[in-house]
C-alpha positions in Angstrom: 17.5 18.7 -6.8 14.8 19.2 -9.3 14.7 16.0 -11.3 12.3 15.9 -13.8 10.2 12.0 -14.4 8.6 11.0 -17.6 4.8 9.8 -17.3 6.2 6.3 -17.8 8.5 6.9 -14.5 5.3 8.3 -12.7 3.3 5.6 -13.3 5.8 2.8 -12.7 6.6 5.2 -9.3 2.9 6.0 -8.6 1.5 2.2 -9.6 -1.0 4.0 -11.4 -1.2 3.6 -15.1 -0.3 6.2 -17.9 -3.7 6.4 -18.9 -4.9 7.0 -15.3 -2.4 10.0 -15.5 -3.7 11.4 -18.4 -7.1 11.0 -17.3 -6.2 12.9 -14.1 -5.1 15.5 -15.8 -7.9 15.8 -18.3 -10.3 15.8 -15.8 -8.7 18.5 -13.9 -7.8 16.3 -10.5 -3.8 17.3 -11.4 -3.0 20.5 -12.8 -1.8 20.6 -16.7 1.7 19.1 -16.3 5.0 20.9 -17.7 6.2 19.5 -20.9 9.5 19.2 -22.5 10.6 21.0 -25.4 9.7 17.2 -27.3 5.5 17.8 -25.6 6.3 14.9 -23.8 4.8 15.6 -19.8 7.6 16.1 -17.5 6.7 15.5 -13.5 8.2 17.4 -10.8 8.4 16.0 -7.5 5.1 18.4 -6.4 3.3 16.8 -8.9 4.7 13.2 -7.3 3.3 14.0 -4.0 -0.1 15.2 -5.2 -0.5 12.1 -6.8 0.4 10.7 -3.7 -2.5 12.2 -1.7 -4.6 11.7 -4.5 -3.8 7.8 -4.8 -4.3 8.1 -0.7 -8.2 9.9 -1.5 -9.0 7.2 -4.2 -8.3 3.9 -1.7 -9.7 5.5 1.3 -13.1 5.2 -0.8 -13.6 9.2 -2.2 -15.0 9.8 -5.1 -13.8 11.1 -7.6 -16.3 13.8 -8.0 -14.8 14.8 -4.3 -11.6 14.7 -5.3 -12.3 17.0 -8.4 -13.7 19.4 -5.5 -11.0 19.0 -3.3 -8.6 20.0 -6.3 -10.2 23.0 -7.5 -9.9 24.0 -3.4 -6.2 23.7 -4.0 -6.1 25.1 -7.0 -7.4 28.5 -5.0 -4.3 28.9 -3.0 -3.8 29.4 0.5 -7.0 30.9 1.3 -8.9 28.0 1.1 -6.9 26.3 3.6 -9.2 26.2 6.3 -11.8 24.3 3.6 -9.4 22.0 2.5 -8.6 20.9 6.4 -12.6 20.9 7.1 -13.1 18.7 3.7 -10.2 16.4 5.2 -11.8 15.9 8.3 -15.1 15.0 7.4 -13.3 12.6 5.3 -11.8 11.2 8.2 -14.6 10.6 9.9 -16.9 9.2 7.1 -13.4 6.9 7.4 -13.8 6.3 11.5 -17.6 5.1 10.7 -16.2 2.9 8.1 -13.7 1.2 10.2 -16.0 0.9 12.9 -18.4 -0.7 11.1 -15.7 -3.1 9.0 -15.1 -3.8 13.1 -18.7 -5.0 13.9 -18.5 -7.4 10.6 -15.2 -8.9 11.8 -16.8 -9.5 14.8 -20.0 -11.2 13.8 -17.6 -13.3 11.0 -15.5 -14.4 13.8 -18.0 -15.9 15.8 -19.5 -17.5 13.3 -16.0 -18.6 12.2 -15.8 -20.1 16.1 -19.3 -21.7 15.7 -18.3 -23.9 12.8 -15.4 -25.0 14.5 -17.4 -26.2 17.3 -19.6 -27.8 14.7 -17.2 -29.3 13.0 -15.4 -30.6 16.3 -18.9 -32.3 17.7 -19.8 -33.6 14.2 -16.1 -35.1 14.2 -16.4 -36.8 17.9 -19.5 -38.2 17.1 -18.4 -39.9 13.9 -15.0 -41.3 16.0 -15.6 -44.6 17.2 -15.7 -45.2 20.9 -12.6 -47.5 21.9 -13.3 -49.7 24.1 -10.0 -50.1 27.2 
């Protein structure tokens, strides 16, 4: 099947606004994308899945600037597929020492979360009033 989407179907499918698609485009991170016979854009479902990785890029914290790199790799053909799994990986692992740091700062949040509780639990036995039985 080789349905065709409207930019207003991409974006609603994507999240990503129509304007964000166009700006995409412009700036070379997806290739120029078919038109119909009206110039309206017409997506294929390769175009859908690069969009996909791209969305994927942009919340894992590249830049665009990367990305634009990353594209013009693709753009190449198979012969930079050895770069593109290289420029993934470092990627990745920019990503590993982000998470393990986001770990550390968990960490030190959850034991000062446990160190106002304790606080909060002397401060409150001191203020209850000793019964007397």
């Amino acid at each position: 099947m080789n349905t065709e989407l409207s930019i207003q179907q991409v974006a609603q499918q994507t999240g990503l606004s129509i304007d964000t698609l166009r700006y995409y485009e412009r700036i070379g991170l997806l290739e120029p994308v078919n038109r119909a016979s009206s110039g309206h854009r017409r997506y294929t479902q390769k175009d859908i899945e690069w969009i996909g990785l791209l969305i994927r890029l942009r919340k894992t914290g590249m830049p665009i600037a990367q990305m634009i790199q990353f594209a013009h790799l693709r753009r190449q053909g198979p012969q930079t597929t050895t770069e593109r799994r290289v420029f993934l990986e470092n990627h990745q692992r920019a990503l590993e020492e982000q998470m393990r740091q986001m770990e550390q700062h968990m960490e030190a949040l959850q034991q000062k979360i446990i160190r106002y509780k304790e606080r909060e639990m002397l401060l409150s036995a001191s203020l209850t009033p000793v019964l007397e039985t």
